[in-house]
N, C-alpha and C positions, 0 to 999 in steps of 0.2 A: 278483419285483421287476423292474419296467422299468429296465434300465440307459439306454438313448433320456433317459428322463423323469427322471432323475438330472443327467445331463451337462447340459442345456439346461433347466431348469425353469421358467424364466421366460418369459411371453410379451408378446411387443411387439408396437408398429405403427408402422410406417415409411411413412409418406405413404399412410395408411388399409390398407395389407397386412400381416397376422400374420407375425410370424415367432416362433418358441422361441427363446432367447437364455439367457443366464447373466449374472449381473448382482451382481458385486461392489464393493459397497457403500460399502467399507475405503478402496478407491483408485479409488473413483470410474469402472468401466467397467462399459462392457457389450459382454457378444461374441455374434456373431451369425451361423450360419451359413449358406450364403447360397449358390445356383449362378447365380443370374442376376443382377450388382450390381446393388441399390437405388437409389435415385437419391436418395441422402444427401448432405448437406455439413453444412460449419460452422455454426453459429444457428440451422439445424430442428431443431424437439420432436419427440419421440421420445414414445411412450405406452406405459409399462407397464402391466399386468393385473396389479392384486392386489386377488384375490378381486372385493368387488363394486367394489371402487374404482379409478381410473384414478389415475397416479403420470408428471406430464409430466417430461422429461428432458431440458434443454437440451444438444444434442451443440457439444462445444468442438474436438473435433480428431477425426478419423477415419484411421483405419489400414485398409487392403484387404489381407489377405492371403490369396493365393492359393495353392490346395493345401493347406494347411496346418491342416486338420482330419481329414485321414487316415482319412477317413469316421468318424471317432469318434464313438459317442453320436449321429451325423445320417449323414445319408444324400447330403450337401452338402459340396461339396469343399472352397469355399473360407470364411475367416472374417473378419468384419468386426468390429474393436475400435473402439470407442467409448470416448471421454475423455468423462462427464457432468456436470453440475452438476444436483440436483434442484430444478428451481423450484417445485414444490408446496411443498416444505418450510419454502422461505423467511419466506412470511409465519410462520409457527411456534417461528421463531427467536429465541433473547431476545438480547439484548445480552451478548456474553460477560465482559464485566467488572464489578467490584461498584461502577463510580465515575460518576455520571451526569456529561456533560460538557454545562454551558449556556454558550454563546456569547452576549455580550451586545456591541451594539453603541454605543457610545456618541459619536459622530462622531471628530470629530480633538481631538487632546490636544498642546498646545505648553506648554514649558515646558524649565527646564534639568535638575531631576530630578524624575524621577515615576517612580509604581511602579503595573505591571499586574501581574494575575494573582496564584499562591497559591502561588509558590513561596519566599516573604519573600526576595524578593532587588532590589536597586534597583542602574538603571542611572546610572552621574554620569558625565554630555561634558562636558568645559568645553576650549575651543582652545587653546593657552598665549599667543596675541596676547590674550584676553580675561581671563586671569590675571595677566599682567602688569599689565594696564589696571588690571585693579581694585586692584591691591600697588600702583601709583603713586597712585589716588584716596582710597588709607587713610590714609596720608604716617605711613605704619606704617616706622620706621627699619630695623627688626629684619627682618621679610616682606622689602624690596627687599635686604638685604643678602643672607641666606638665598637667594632667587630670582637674584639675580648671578651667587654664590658655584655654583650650581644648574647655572645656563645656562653658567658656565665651566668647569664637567665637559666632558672629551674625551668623554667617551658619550656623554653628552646633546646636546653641540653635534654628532655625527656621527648621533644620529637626528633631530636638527630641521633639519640640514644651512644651507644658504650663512643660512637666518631669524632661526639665534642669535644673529649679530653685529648685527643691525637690533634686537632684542630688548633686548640689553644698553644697546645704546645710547639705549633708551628709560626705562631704569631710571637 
């Protein structure tokens, strides 16, 4: 048994040059070792060899460490880590949730309530200058009393602040 071809099994190309590499899968690297730096960076493909097919490897980040292969398994002192993403794979990929999302566009939508989407839930703005308006246009005795009675809350008047006393007095 070659221990060489254990350590490194995998082989690459780095701007058309072979190199043996190790290439896991799990977290996404690949290592590679290496005496003369590559002339690698971030967003170059990277090409695996498996078997008869070619496996592109978009490199996202790069680590150079030197010495640090202790001539293990290579004959190359230093190792080059690769953070991957496989883009052959991509198109392969299904959509990982079971819920298709359709976007539909339907222009602008004005109104005071209305309801989007599918989560049965509705939005209601009304201002309270436009709440009072319509409590004065009901000549509903009972509503402007209520709404007085309302706006004469110390709460209520210290979150509508100096507009509750113009308010009342429109009632």
């Amino acid at each position: 048994m070659n221990f060489n071809a254990q350590v490194y099994p995998d082989v690459v190309f780095i701007e058309g040059l072979e190199y043996k590499a190790k290439r896991d899968i799990f977290k996404e690297q690949v290592s590679v070792p290496y005496t003369e730096t590559p002339d690698l960076g971030i967003g170059v493909v990277i090409i695996q060899k498996s078997g008869k097919r070619e496996i592109h490897l978009k490199v996202i980040d790069v680590q150079f460490l030197e010495n640090s292969t202790l001539k293990m398994g290579t004959k190359h002192p230093h190792l080059l880590k690769l953070h991957v993403e496989n883009t052959t794979s991509q198109s392969h990929k299904t959509n990982s949730s079971n819920t298709t999302t359709n976007t539909i566009n339907i222009g602008s939508i004005s109104g005071e309530q209305f309801q989007v989407g599918n989560n049965n839930t509705q939005s209601v703005t009304i201002n309270v200058k436009k709440l009072v308006e319509e409590v004065i246009k009901s000549n509903d005795p009972e509503a402007k009393s209520l709404l007085k009675k309302l706006l004469e809350n110390s709460t209520v008047g210290s979150v509508i602040g100096a507009g509750a006393s113009a308010l009342i007095s429109m009632l």
